[in-house]
N, C-alpha and C positions, 0 to 999 in steps of 0.2 A: 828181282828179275827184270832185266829191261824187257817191255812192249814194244809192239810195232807201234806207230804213231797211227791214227785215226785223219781223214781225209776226208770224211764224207760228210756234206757240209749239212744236211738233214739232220743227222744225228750231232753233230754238235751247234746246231740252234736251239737244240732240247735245252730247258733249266733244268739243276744237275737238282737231284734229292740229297736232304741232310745227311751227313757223312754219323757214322758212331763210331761206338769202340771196335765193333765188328770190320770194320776196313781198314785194318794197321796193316795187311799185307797188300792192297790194293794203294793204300801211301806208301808202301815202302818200294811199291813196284815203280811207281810216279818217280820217287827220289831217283831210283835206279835210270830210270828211263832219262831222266834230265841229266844227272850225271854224264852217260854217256852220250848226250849231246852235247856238252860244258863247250867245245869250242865255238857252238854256234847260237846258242840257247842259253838265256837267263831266269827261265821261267817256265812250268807250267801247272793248267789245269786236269783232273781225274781224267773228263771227259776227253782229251787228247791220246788217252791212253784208251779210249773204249769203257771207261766207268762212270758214271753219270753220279758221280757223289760228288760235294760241296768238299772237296780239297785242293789244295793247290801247295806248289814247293818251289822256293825262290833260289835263286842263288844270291843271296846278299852280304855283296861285298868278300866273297870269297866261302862265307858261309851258308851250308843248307841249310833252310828251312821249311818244315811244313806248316800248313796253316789248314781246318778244322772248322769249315763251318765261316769264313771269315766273312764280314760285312761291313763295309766305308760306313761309320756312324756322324763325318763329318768332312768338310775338304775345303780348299782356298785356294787361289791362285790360277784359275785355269789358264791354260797353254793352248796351244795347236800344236800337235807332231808329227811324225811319220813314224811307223811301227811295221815290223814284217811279221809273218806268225809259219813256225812248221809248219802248219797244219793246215793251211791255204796256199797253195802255189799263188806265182805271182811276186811282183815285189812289194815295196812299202805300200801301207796305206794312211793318209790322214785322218788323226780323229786327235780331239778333245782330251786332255788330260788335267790334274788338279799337282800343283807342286806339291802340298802336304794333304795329308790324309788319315784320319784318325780311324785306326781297321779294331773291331771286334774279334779274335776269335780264340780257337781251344787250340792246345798246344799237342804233341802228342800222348802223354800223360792225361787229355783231357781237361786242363786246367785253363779256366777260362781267363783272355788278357783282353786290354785293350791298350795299344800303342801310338805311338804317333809313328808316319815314316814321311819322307822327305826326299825330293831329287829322282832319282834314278829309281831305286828301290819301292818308291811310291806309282810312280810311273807300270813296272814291270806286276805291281801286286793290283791296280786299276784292271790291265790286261790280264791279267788270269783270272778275276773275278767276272768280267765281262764275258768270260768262255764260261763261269759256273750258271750265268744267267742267261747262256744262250748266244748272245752277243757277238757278233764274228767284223772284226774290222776290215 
């Protein structure tokens, strides 16, 4: 089911709590919710939606994905960008990014990975973990 988007920047400076198996319809509402942003939106985190749990759903490369708890366990390359967010009026803002990025997390099955991502997709998974930690660019 798509959510309204969350705005209020109090509540999304909160660090989000670990996500379990009890939140697959609160991921699935996420998926929903990004989906119907797909023309403007490559990304989000729970808390965007009003849920304060450790998930996030990417659009990568055409395909969705959720992510479960995810955590950068390593990174290289840093950049300077400009990024906009839903969830903050306003336009771009600069911040600090890592070309690749080795992410921890559970898939929705629960099954724990650890990946590399690269480019764009490493970019866009930086930003929605930033929003799991509070983080508002």
């Amino acid at each position: 089911m798509k959510r309204e988007l969350m705005h209020d920047a109090i509540f999304l400076a909160q660090k989000s709590e670990e996500a379990t198996r009890e939140d697959m319809d609160a991921a699935q509402d996420l998926l929903d919710t990004l989906r119907a942003h797909k023309a403007t939106c490559v990304g989000m985190a729970a808390n965007m939606i009003g849920v304060t749990k450790r998930i996030i759903a990417i659009d990568n490369g055409g395909m969705y994905m959720l992510m479960f708890n995810p955590e950068i366990v390593s990174h290289s390359g840093e950049y300077e960008t400009e990024e906009s967010c839903l969830s903050l009026l306003g336009g771009p803002r600069k911040t600090k990014r890592y070309h690749s990025i080795k992410v921890r997390y559970y898939s929705k099955e629960f099954k724990e990975y650890t990946r590399l991502f690269t480019g764009f997709t490493a970019q866009i998974i930086q930003h929605e973990i930033d929003h799991l930690n509070g983080i508002l660019i």
